[in-house]
N, C-alpha and C positions, 0 to 999 in steps of 0.2 A: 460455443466457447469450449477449448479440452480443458487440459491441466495445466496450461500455463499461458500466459499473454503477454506479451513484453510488445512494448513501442519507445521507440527513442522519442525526447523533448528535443524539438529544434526553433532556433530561435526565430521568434515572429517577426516576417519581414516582409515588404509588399513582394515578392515573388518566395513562396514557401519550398519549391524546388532548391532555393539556393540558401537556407537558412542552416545556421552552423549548427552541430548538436551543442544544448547547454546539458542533458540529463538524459535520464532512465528511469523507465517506471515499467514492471511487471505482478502480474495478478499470479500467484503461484497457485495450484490446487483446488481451481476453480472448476467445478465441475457438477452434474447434478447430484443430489444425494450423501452431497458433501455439510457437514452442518456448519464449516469456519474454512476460511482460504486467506492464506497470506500476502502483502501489500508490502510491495517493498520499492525502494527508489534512492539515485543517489542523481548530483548537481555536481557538473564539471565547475575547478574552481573560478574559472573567469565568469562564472555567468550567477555565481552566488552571490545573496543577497539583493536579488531583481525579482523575486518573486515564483520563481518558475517552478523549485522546490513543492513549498505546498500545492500547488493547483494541480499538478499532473496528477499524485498520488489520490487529491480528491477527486478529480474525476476522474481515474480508474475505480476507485470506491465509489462513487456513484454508480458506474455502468455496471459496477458486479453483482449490487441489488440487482438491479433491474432487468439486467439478460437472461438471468435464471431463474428469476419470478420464486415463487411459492416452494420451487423445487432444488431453488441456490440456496448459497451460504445465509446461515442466519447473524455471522460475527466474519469480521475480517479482523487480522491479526496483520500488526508491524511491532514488528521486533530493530532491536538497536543497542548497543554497546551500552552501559551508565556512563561512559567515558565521553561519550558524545552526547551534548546538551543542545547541539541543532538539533537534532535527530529527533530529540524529547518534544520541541517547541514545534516543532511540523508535525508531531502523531497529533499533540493535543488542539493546534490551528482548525487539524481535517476531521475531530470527532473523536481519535482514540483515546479512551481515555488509559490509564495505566491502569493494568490492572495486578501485576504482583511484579517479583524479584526472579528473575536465573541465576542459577551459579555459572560458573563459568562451567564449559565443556567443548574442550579443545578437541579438533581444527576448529569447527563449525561456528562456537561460540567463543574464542579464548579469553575475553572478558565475561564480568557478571555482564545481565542484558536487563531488560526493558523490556516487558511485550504488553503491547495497549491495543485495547479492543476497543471495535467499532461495532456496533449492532444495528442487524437492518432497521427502517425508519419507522415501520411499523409497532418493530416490536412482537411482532407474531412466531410463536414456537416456533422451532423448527420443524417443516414438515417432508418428507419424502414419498414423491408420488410416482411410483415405478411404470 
Protein backbone atom coordinates (compact mmCIF):
# COMPACT_ATOMS: atom_id res chain seq x y z
CA UNK A 1 0.00 0.00 0.00
CA UNK A 2 1.87 3.80 -0.76
CA UNK A 3 0.35 6.96 0.34
CA UNK A 4 -2.85 6.97 -0.88
CA UNK A 5 -5.71 4.38 -1.82
CA UNK A 6 -8.85 5.33 -3.21
CA UNK A 7 -11.58 2.77 -4.67
CA UNK A 8 -14.93 3.97 -6.04
CA UNK A 9 -18.33 2.31 -4.17
CA UNK A 10 -20.46 0.82 -6.80
CA UNK A 11 -23.67 -0.42 -6.42
CA UNK A 12 -24.21 -4.05 -5.50
CA UNK A 13 -25.77 -5.83 -8.34
CA UNK A 14 -25.83 -9.58 -9.65
CA UNK A 15 -23.35 -8.37 -12.50
CA UNK A 16 -20.69 -6.02 -10.54
CA UNK A 17 -19.16 -4.85 -13.97
CA UNK A 18 -22.43 -2.87 -14.51
CA UNK A 19 -23.07 -1.41 -10.97
CA UNK A 20 -23.48 2.38 -10.94
CA UNK A 21 -21.08 4.42 -8.64
CA UNK A 22 -23.06 5.39 -5.33
CA UNK A 23 -19.43 6.72 -3.29
CA UNK A 24 -15.77 7.08 -2.61
CA UNK A 25 -13.76 6.02 -0.14
CA UNK A 26 -9.86 6.74 0.17
CA UNK A 27 -7.04 5.86 2.69
CA UNK A 28 -4.83 9.00 2.50
CA UNK A 29 -1.03 8.65 4.15
CA UNK A 30 -1.02 5.29 4.57
CA UNK A 31 2.25 4.17 4.51
CA UNK A 32 4.89 2.16 6.81
CA UNK A 33 6.30 4.26 9.63
CA UNK A 34 3.57 6.50 9.59
CA UNK A 35 1.91 6.52 13.19
CA UNK A 36 -2.08 7.91 11.86
CA UNK A 37 -3.34 8.08 8.17
CA UNK A 38 -6.55 9.71 7.16
CA UNK A 39 -10.13 8.02 6.18
CA UNK A 40 -12.00 9.97 4.08
CA UNK A 41 -15.42 9.14 1.82
CA UNK A 42 -18.34 10.84 0.39
CA UNK A 43 -21.99 9.16 -1.01
CA UNK A 44 -23.49 10.31 -4.41
CA UNK A 45 -26.81 11.66 -3.47
CA UNK A 46 -29.20 9.01 -5.04
CA UNK A 47 -27.76 6.33 -3.22
CA UNK A 48 -27.77 8.11 0.28
CA UNK A 49 -29.37 6.56 3.06
CA UNK A 50 -28.98 2.69 1.80
CA UNK A 51 -26.14 2.09 3.74
CA UNK A 52 -23.27 2.30 1.47
CA UNK A 53 -21.82 5.46 3.43
CA UNK A 54 -20.64 3.60 6.58
CA UNK A 55 -19.55 0.32 5.28
CA UNK A 56 -17.04 1.38 2.65
CA UNK A 57 -15.08 3.69 5.00
CA UNK A 58 -15.21 0.73 7.70
CA UNK A 59 -13.73 -1.49 5.61
CA UNK A 60 -11.18 0.67 4.26
CA UNK A 61 -10.37 1.19 8.18
CA UNK A 62 -10.35 -2.40 8.65
CA UNK A 63 -7.85 -3.19 5.71
CA UNK A 64 -5.58 -0.23 6.98
CA UNK A 65 -4.80 -2.08 10.42
CA UNK A 66 -4.28 -4.97 8.92
CA UNK A 67 -2.00 -4.47 5.65
CA UNK A 68 0.67 -2.78 7.53
CA UNK A 69 0.59 -4.90 10.54
CA UNK A 70 2.89 -3.61 13.51
CA UNK A 71 4.60 -1.20 11.06
CA UNK A 72 0.93 0.83 9.90
CA UNK A 73 -0.76 3.37 11.38
CA UNK A 74 -1.62 3.15 14.93
CA UNK A 75 -4.91 5.79 14.61
CA UNK A 76 -6.81 6.77 11.46
CA UNK A 77 -8.25 10.15 11.28
CA UNK A 78 -11.67 11.33 9.38
CA UNK A 79 -12.05 14.63 9.48
CA UNK A 80 -15.55 16.62 8.35
CA UNK A 81 -17.13 20.10 8.42
CA UNK A 82 -19.41 20.62 12.14
CA UNK A 83 -21.84 21.79 9.46
CA UNK A 84 -22.30 18.32 8.34
CA UNK A 85 -23.97 16.05 10.89
CA UNK A 86 -24.04 12.97 8.47
CA UNK A 87 -20.58 13.07 8.39
CA UNK A 88 -20.53 12.98 12.44
CA UNK A 89 -22.94 9.96 12.50
CA UNK A 90 -20.79 7.67 10.09
CA UNK A 91 -17.08 8.55 11.98
CA UNK A 92 -18.89 7.52 15.22
CA UNK A 93 -21.12 4.23 13.27
CA UNK A 94 -17.18 3.05 12.05
CA UNK A 95 -15.37 3.65 15.57
CA UNK A 96 -14.08 7.29 15.26
CA UNK A 97 -14.63 8.70 18.07
CA UNK A 98 -14.36 12.65 18.21
CA UNK A 99 -11.62 13.59 19.48
CA UNK A 100 -11.30 17.81 19.63
CA UNK A 101 -12.41 21.07 17.56
CA UNK A 102 -10.65 22.80 14.12
CA UNK A 103 -10.85 26.31 13.54
CA UNK A 104 -11.54 26.89 10.45
CA UNK A 105 -8.51 27.26 7.77
CA UNK A 106 -9.41 28.17 4.58
CA UNK A 107 -9.19 26.59 1.31
CA UNK A 108 -8.64 23.37 2.93
CA UNK A 109 -10.92 23.64 5.91
CA UNK A 110 -13.18 26.69 5.42
CA UNK A 111 -15.54 25.63 8.17
CA UNK A 112 -14.73 24.74 11.91
CA UNK A 113 -14.18 20.58 11.41
CA UNK A 114 -14.43 17.51 13.40
CA UNK A 115 -11.47 15.11 13.47
CA UNK A 116 -12.44 11.66 15.13
CA UNK A 117 -10.09 9.07 15.76
CA UNK A 118 -10.00 5.52 15.30
CA UNK A 119 -7.31 3.46 16.99
CA UNK A 120 -5.98 0.14 15.90
CA UNK A 121 -7.88 -2.85 17.71
CA UNK A 122 -5.16 -3.81 19.71
CA UNK A 123 -4.34 -0.87 21.14
CA UNK A 124 -0.61 -1.49 20.73
CA UNK A 125 1.98 1.64 20.82
CA UNK A 126 2.99 2.70 17.82
CA UNK A 127 5.71 0.84 16.62
CA UNK A 128 8.38 1.35 13.58
CA UNK A 129 10.37 -1.30 12.43
CA UNK A 130 12.60 -0.05 9.53
Amino acid sequence: MGDRFAIAVLEAQSDAADGQVVGHVVLKEAAACRPSAEVGCWTAAHARGRGARPRAPEAVSGRAFDALGADGPERLKLLHQVDNPASCRVAHKIGHGLDSFLPAAPPLLPREGHPHIRRSGDGAPYRCHP
